[in-house]
KEVEXVO-448029 format. One line per 4 residues: number of its first residue (from 1); their letters; for each residue z, y, x of N, C-alpha, C, CB. Coordinates in steps of 0.1 Angstrom, whole numbers. Glycine has a CB too. Layout:
N
NUM = A = Z Y X Z Y X Z Y X Z Y X ~ ...
***
This chain:
326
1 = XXXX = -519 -746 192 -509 -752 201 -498 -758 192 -503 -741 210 ~ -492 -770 197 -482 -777 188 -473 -779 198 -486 -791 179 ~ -460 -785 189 -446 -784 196 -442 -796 184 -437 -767 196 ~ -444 -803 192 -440 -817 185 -426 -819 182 -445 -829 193
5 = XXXX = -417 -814 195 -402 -817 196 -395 -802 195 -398 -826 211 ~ -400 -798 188 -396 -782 185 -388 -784 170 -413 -770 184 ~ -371 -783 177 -361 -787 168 -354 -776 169 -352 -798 170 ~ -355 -762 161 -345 -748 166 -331 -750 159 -351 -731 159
9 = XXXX = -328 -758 151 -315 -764 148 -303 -763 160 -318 -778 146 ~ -314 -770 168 -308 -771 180 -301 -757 188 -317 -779 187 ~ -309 -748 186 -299 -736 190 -293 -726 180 -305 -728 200 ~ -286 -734 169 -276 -728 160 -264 -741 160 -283 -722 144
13 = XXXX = -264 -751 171 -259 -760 171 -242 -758 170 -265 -767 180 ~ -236 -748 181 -223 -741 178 -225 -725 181 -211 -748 188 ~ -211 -720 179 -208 -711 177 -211 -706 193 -196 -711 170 ~ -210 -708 201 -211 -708 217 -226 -706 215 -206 -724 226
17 = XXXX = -235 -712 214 -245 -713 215 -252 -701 212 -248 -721 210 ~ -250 -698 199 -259 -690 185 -253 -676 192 -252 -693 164 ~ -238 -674 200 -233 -664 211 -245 -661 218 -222 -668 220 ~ -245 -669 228 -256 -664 241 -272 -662 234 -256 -680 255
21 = XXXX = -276 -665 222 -294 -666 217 -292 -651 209 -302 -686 203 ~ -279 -647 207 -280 -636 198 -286 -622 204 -266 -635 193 ~ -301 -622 193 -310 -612 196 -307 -595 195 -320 -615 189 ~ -298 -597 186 -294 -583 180 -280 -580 183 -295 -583 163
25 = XXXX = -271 -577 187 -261 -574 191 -253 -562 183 -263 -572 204 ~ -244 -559 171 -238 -550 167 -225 -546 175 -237 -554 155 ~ -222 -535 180 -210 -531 182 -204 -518 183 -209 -535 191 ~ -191 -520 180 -188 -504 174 -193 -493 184 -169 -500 173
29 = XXXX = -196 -497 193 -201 -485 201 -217 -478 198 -200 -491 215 ~ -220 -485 184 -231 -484 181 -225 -473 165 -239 -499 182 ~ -214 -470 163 -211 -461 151 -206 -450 157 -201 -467 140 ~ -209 -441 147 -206 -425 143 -199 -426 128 -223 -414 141
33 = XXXX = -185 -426 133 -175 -424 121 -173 -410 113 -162 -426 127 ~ -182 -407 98 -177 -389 92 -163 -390 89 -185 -383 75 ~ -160 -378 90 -149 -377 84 -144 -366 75 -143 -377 92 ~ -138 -362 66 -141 -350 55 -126 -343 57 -145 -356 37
37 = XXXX = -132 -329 58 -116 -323 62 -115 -308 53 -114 -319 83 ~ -108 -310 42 -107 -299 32 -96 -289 37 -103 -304 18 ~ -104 -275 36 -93 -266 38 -80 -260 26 -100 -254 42 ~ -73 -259 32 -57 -255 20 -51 -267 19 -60 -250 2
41 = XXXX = -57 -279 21 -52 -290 12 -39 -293 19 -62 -302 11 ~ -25 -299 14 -14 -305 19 -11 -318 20 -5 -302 14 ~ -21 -326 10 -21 -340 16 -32 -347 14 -12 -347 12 ~ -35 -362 21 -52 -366 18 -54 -369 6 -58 -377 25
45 = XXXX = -67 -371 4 -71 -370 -15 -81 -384 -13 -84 -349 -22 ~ -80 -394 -18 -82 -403 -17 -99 -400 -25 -70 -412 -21 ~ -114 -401 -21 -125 -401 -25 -125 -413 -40 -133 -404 -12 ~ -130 -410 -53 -133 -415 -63 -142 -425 -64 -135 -408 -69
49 = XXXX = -152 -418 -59 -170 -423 -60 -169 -428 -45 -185 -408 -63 ~ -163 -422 -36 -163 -437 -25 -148 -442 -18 -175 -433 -9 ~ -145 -454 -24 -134 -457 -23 -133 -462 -9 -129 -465 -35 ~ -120 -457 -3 -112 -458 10 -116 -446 19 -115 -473 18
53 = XXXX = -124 -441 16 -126 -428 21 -118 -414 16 -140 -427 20 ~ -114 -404 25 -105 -399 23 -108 -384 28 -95 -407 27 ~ -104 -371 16 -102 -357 23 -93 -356 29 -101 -347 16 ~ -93 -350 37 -80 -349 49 -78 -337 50 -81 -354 64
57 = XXXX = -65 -331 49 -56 -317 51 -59 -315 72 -33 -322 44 ~ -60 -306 71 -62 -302 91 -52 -310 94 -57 -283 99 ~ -39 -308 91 -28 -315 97 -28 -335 102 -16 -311 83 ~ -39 -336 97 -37 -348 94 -54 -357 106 -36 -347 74
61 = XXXX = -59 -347 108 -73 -349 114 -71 -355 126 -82 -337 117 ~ -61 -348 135 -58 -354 146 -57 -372 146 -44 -347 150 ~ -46 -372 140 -45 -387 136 -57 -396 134 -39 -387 123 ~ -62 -392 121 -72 -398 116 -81 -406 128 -79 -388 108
65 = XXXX = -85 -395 136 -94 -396 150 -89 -404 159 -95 -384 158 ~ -75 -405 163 -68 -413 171 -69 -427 165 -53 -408 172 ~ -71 -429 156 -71 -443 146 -85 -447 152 -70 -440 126 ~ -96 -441 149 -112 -443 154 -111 -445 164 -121 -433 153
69 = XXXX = -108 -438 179 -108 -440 189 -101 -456 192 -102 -428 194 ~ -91 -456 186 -82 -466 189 -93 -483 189 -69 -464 176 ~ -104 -479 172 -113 -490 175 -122 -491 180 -116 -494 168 ~ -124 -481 191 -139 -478 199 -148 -478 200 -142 -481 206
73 = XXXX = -145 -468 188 -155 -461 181 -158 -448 193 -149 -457 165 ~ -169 -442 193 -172 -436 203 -176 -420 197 -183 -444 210 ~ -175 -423 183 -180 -407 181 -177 -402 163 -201 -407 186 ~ -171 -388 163 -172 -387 151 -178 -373 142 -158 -391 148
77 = XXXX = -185 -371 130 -190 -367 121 -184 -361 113 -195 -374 118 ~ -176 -349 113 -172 -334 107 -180 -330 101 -169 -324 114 ~ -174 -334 85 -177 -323 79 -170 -317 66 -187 -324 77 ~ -170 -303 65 -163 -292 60 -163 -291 48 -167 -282 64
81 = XXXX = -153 -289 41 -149 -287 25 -141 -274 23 -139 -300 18 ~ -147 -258 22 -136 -246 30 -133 -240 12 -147 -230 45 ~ -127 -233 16 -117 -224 4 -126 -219 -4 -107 -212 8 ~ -133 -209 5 -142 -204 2 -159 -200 2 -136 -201 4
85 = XXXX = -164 -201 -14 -176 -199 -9 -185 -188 -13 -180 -209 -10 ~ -195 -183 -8 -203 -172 -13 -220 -174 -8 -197 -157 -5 ~ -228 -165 -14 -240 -163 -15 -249 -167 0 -239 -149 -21 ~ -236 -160 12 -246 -163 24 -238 -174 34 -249 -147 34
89 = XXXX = -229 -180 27 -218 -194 30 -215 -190 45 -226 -213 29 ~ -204 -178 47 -196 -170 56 -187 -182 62 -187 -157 49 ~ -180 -187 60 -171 -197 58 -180 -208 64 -165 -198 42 ~ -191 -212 69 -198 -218 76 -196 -217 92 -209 -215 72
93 = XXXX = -196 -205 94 -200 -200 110 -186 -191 111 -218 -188 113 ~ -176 -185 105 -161 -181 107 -158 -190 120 -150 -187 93 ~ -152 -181 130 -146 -188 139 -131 -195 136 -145 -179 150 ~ -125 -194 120 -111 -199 119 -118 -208 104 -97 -184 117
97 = XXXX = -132 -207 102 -136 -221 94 -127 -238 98 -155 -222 99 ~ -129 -243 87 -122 -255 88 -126 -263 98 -123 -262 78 ~ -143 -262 101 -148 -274 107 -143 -270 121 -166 -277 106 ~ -141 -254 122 -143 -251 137 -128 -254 140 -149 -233 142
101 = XXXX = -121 -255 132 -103 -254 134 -101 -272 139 -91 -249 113 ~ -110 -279 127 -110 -288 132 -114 -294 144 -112 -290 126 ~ -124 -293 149 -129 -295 163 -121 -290 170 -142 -291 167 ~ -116 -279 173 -106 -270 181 -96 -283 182 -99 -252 172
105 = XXXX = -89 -285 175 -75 -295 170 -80 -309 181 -75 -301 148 ~ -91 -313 174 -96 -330 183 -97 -329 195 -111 -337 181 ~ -104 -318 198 -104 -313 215 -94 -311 223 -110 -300 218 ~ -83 -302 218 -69 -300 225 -65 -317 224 -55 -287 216
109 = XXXX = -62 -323 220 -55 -333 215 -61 -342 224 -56 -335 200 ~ -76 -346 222 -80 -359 226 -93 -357 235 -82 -370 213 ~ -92 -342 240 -99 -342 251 -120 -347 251 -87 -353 259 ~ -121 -356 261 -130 -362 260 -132 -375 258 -135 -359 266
113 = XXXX = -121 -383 250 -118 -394 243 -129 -397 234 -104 -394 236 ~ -136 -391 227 -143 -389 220 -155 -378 215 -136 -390 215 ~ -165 -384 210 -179 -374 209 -176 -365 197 -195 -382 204 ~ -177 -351 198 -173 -347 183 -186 -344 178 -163 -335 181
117 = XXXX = -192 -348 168 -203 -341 162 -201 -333 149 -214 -350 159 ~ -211 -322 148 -207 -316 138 -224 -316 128 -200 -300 144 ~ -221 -313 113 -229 -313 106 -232 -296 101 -225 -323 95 ~ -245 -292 103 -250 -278 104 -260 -276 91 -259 -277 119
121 = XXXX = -252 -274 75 -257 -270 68 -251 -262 59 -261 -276 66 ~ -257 -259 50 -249 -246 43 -243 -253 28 -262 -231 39 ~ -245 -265 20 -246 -266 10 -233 -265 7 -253 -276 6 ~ -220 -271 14 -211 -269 11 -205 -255 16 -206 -280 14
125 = XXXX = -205 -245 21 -209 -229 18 -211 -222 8 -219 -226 21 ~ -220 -221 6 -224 -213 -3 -223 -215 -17 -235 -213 0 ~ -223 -206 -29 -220 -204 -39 -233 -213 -48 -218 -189 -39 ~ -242 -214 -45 -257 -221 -50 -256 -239 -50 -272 -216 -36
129 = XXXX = -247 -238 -39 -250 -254 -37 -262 -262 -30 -251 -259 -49 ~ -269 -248 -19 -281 -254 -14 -278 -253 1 -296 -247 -19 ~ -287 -259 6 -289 -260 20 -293 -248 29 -297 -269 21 ~ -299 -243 21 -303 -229 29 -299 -217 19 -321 -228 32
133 = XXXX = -305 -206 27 -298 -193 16 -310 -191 8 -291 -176 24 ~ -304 -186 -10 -311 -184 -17 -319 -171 -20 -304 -189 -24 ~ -334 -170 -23 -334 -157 -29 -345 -155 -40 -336 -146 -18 ~ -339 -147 -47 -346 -148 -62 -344 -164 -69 -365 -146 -60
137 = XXXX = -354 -173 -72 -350 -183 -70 -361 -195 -66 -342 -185 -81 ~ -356 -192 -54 -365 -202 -39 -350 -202 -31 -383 -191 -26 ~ -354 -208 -24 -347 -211 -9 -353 -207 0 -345 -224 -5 ~ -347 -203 7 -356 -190 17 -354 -199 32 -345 -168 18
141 = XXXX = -367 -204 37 -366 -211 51 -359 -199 61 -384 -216 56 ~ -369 -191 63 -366 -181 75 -352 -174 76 -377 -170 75 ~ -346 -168 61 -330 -163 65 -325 -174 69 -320 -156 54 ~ -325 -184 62 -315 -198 65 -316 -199 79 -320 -214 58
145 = XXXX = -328 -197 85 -326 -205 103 -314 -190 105 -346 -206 120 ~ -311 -184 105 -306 -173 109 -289 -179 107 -311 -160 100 ~ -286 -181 98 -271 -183 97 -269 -196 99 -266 -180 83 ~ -281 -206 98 -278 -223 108 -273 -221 120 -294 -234 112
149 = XXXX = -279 -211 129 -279 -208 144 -269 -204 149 -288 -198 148 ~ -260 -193 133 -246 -186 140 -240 -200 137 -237 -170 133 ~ -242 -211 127 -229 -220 120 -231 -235 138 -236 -229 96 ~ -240 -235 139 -244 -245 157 -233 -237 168 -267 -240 166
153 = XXXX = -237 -222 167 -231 -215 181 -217 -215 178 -236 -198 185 ~ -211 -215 162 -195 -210 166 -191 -231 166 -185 -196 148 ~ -197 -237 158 -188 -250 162 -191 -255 177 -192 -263 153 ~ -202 -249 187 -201 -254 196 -192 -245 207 -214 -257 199
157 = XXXX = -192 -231 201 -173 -224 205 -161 -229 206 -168 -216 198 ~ -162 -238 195 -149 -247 192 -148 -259 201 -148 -252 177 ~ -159 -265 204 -164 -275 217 -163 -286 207 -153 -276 232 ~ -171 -283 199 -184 -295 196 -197 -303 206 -193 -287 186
161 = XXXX = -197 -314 207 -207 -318 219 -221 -319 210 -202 -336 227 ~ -220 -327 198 -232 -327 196 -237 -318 174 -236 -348 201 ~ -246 -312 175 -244 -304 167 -255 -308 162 -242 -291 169 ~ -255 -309 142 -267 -321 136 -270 -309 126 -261 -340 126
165 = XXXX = -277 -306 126 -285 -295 112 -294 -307 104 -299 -279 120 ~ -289 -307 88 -291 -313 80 -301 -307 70 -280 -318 76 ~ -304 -294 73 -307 -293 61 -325 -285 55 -295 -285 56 ~ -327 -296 64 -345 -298 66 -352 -283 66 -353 -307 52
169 = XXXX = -346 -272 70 -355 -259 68 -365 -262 83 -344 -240 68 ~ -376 -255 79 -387 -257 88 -382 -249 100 -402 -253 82 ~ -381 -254 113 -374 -242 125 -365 -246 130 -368 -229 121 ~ -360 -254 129 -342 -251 128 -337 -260 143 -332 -261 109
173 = XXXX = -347 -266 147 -344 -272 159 -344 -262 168 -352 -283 162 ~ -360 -255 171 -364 -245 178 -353 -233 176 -379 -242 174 ~ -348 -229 169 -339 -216 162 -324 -221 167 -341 -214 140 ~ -322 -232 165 -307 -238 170 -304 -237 184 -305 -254 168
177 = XXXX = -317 -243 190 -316 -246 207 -316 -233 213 -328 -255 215 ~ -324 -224 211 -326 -207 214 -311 -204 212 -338 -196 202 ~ -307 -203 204 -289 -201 196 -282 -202 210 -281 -216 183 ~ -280 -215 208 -273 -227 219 -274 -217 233 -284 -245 221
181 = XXXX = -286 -219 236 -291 -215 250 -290 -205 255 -300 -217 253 ~ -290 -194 247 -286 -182 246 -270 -179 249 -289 -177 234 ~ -262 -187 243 -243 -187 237 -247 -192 251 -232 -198 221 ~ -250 -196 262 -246 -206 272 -243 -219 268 -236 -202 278
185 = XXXX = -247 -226 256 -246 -234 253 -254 -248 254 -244 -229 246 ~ -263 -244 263 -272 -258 271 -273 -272 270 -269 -260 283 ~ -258 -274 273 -256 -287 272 -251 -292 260 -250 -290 282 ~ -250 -286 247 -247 -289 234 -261 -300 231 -245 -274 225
189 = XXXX = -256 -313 225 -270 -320 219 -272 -312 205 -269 -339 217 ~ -284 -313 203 -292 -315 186 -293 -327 184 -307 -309 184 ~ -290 -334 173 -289 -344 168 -299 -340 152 -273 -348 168 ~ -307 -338 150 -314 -334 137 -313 -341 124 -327 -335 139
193 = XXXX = -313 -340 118 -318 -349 105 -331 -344 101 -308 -348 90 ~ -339 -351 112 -358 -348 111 -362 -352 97 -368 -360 122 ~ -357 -367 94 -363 -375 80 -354 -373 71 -365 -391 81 ~ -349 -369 63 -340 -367 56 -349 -365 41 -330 -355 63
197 = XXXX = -344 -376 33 -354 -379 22 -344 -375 13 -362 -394 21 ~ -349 -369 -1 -347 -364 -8 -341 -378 -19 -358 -356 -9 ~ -330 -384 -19 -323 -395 -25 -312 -393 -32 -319 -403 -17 ~ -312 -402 -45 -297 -405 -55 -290 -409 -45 -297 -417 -67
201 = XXXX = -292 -415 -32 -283 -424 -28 -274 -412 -22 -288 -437 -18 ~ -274 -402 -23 -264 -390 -18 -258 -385 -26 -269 -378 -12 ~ -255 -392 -35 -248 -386 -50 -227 -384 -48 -253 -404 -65 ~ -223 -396 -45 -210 -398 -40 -211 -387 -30 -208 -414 -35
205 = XXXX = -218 -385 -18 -214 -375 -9 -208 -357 -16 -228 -373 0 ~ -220 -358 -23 -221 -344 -35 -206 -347 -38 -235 -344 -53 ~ -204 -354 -49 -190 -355 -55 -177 -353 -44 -189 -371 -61 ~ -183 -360 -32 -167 -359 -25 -167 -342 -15 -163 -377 -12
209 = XXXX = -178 -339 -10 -177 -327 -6 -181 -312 -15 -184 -329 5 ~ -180 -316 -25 -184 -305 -35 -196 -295 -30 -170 -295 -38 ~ -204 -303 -31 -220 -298 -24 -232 -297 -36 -227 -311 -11 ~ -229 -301 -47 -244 -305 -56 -247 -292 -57 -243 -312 -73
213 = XXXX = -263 -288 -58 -265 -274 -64 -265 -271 -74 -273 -268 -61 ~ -264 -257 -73 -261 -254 -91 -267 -250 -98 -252 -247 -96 ~ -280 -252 -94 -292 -250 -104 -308 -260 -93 -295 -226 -109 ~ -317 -259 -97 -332 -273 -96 -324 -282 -86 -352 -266 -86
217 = XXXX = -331 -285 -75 -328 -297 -71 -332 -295 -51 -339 -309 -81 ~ -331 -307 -43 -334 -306 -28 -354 -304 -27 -325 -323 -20 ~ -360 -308 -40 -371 -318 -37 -382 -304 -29 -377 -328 -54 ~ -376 -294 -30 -388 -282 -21 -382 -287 -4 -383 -259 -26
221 = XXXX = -376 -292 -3 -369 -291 12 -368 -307 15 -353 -283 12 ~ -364 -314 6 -360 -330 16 -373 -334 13 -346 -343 10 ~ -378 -351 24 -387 -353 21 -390 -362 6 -389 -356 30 ~ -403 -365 5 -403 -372 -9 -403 -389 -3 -421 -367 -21
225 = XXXX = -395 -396 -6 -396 -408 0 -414 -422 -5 -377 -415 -5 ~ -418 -410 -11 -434 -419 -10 -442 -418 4 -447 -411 -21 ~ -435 -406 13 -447 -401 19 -445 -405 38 -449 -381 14 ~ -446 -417 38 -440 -417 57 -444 -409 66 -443 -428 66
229 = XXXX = -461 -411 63 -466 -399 71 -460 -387 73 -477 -396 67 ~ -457 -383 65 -446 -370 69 -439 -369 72 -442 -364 66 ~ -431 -378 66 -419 -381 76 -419 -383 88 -412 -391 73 ~ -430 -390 97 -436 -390 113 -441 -377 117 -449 -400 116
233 = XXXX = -442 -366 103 -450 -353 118 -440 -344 111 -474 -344 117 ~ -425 -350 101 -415 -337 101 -404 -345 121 -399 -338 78 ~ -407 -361 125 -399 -361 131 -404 -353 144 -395 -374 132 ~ -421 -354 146 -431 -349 155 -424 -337 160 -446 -347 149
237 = XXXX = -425 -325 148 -419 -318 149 -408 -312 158 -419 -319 143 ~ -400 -321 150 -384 -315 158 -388 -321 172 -365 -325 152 ~ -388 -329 181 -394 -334 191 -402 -324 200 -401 -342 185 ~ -409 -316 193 -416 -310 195 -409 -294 200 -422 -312 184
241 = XXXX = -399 -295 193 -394 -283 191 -379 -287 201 -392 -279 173 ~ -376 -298 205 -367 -302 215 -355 -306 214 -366 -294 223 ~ -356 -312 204 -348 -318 195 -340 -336 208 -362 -323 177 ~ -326 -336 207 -324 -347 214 -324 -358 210 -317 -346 219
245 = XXXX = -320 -362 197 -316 -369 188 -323 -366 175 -304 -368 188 ~ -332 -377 172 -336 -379 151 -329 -384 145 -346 -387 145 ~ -332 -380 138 -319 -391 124 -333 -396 113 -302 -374 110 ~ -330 -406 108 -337 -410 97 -326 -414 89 -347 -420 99
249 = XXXX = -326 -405 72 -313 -409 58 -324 -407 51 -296 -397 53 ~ -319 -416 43 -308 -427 41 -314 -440 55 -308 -434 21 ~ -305 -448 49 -312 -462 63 -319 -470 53 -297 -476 74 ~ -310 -480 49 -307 -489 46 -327 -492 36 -288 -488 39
253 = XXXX = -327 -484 29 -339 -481 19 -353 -478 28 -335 -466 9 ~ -349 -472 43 -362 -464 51 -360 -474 65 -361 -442 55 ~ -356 -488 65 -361 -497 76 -372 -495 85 -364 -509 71 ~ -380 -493 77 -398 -495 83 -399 -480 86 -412 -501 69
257 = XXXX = -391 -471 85 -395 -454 91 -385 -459 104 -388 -434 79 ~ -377 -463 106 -366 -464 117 -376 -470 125 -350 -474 115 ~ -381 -480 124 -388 -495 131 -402 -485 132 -391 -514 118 ~ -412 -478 128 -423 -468 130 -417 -458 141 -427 -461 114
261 = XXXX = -403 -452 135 -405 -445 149 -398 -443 165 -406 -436 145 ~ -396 -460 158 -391 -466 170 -404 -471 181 -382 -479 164 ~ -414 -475 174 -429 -475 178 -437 -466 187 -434 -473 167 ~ -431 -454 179 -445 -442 177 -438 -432 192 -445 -431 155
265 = XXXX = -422 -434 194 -414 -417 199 -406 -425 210 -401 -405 186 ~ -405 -420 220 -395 -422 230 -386 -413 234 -399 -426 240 ~ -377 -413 218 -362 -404 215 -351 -415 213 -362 -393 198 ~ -343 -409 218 -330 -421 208 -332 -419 190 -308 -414 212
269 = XXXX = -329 -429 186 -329 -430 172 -316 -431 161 -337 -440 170 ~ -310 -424 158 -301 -423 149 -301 -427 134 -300 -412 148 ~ -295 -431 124 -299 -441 112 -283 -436 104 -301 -461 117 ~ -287 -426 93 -273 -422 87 -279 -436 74 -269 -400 81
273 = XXXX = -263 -446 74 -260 -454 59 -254 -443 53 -250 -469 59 ~ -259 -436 43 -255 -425 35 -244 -434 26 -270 -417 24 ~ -244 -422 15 -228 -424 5 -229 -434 -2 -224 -414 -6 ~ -242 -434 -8 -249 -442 -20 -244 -457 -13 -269 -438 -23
277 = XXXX = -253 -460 -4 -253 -473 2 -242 -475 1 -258 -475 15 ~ -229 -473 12 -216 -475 14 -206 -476 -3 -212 -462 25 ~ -212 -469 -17 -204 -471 -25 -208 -481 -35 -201 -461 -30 ~ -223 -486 -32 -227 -500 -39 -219 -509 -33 -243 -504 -36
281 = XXXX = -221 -509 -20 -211 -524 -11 -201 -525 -20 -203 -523 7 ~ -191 -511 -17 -173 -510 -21 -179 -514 -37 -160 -488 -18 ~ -188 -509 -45 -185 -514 -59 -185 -528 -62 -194 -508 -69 ~ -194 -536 -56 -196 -552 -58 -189 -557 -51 -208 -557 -56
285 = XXXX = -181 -553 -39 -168 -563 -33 -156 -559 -45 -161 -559 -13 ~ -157 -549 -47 -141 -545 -59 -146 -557 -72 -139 -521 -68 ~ -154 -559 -72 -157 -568 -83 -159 -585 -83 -170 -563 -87 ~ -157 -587 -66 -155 -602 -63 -170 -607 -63 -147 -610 -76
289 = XXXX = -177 -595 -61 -193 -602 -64 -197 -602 -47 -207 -588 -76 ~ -188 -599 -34 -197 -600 -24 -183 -604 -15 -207 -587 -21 ~ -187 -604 -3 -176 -604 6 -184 -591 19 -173 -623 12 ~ -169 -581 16 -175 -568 19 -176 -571 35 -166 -552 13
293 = XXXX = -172 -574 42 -171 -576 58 -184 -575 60 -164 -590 64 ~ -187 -593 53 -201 -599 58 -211 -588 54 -206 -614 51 ~ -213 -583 42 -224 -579 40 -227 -563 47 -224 -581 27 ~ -214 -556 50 -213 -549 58 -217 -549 73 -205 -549 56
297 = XXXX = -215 -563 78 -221 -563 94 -232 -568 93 -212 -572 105 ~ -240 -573 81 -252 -579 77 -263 -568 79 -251 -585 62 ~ -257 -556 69 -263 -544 68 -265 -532 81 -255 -539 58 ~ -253 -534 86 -255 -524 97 -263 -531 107 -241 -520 103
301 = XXXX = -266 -545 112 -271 -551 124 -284 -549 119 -267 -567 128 ~ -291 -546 97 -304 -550 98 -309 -536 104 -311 -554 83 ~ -300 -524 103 -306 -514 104 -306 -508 123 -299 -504 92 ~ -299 -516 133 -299 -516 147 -314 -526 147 -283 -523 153
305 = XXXX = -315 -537 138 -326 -545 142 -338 -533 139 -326 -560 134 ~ -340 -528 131 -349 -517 125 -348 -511 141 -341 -505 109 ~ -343 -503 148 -344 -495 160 -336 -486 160 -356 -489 163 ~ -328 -485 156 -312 -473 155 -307 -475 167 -297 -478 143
309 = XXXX = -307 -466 173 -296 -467 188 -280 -466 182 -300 -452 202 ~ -281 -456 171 -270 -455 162 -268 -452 149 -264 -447 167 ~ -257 -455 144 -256 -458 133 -243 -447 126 -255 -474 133 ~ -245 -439 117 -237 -431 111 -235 -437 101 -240 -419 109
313 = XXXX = -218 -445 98 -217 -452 84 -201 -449 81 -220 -470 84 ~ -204 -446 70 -185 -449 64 -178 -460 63 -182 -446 49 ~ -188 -474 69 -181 -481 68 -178 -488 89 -187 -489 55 ~ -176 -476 93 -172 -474 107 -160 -483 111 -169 -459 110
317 = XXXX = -151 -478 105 -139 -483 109 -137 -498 101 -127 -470 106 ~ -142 -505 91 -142 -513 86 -153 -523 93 -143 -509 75 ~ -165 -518 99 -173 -525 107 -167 -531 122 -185 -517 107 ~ -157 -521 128 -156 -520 138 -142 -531 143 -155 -506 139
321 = XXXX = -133 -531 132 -124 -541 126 -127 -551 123 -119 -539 119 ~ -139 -552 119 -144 -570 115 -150 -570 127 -158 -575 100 ~ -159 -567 134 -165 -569 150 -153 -577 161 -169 -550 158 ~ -142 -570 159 -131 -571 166 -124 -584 166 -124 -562 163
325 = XX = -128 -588 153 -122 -598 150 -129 -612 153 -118 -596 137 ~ -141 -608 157 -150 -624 156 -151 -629 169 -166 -622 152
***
């Protein structure tokens, strides 16, 4: 078949135009803003390894959130940096823990203005630096679902809406929702990190929430990013296990896992732009080598085009501000 007078020029002809043909649509209502909230601290601590991002003292969370809301933004991503840590990361599931003080704080304050989600792992906890609890030296799947389940039930005490366990132990969907459902907690979502690949690009996160472990590595627990197939029967799984929400992290690198199981599952799909991603952009615009806006709304639309219903990025409030503006 031919198309002799087939000129597509013609519909990038103005700005009007290229409006109404636009296939992909980015908008802040499509971000999940984190936010990092250190306990003890008196004032915010401006992040090193990812610049404009910021630890925040409790005092100061409220705000922060009111700022998000303000760009309609629809939801935000707590997580915890506490005083203290130990062997079975107590200070996780504490009902006067930071994360839970903090959610407590957003809630009185701003009501249902906003989604609060919370992140459900131990690394920043515990004394090890791992995701689950240690013993001998393994990482023990089965205690870990045990203390994931109390750290889900007390932030959803604090009135957390949607609660994300990150830290790939086998169970933890099934073991969370039992939790939940038990506490009377029903209508709390799971938001999983099903795919959660074993990446440098999480390096800056380590640094700013003081999470690295302190001895081998994630690679018994995250996935290996050779292997998709698995990555489709770790998302099967959670799914399986009744999971409301998947996450596939990093994005930006796993396009074609977003777009597969966007294919394969009829779940909403979630897409965390991890640390890594967000501190390459900030390093090559501080250098005059990019123009961070564009390549920023460039990046987030490729990974909505991928099949993200949403998008978890630090560069939330910076995306949401250039959107605004066009």
């Amino acid at each position: 078949m031919s198309f002799p007078n087939l000129r597509l020029r013609r519909l990038r002809k103005t700005s009007k135009i290229r409006e109404l043909l636009e296939e992909v649509r980015l908008s802040p209502k499509d971000l999940i803003c984190p936010i990092f909230v250190q306990e003890d601290l008196k004032s915010r601590i401006a992040g090193e390894s990812m610049p404009g991002m910021e630890k925040l003292p409790l005092r100061d969370v409220v705000d922060e959130v009111n700022s998000i809301v303000e760009l309609k933004i629809p939801a935000v991503m707590i997580f915890g940096i506490p005083a203290h840590k130990d062997d079975n990361g107590t200070s996780a599931f504490a009902s006067n823990g930071i994360v839970q003080r903090a959610v407590s704080e957003i809630r009185k304050d701003l009501g249902n203005e906003i989604a609060i989600m919370t992140d459900v792992c131990l690394c920043q906890y515990t004394s090890a630096g791992h995701c689950g609890l240690v013993k001998g030296d393994k990482i023990d799947n089965d205690s870990s679902l045990e203390i994931l389940a109390k750290v889900a039930v007390s932030q959803a005490q604090a009135g957390a809406d949607v609660v994300s366990p990150s830290a790939m132990m086998d169970g933890q969907v099934k073991t969370i929702r039992k939790a939940l459902d038990d506490a009377g907690f029903s209508d709390v979502v799971i938001m999983s990190h099903s795919a959660k690949h074993r990446s440098s690009l999480y390096s800056p996160f380590k640094d700013m929430a003081h999470s690295a472990p302190k001895f081998g590595d994630r690679t018994s627990y995250q996935l290996p990013y050779t292997n998709p197939k698995e990555a489709m029967r770790e998302i099967q799984a959670d799914i399986a296990e009744g999971v409301d929400i998947v996450m596939i992290k990093p994005a930006l690198a796993y396009l074609d896992l977003i777009a597969l199981t966007k294919e394969r599952f009829n779940v909403p799909i979630s897409a965390y732009s991890v640390s890594g991603e967000y501190a390459m952009v900030k390093a090559a615009a501080m250098r005059g080598w990019i123009d961070e806006k564009e390549v920023t709304l460039e990046i987030l639309t490729a990974i909505k085009r991928a099949g993200a219903d949403m998008i978890v990025t630090y560069f939330s409030k910076i995306a949401a501000q250039a959107l605004s503006e066009k």
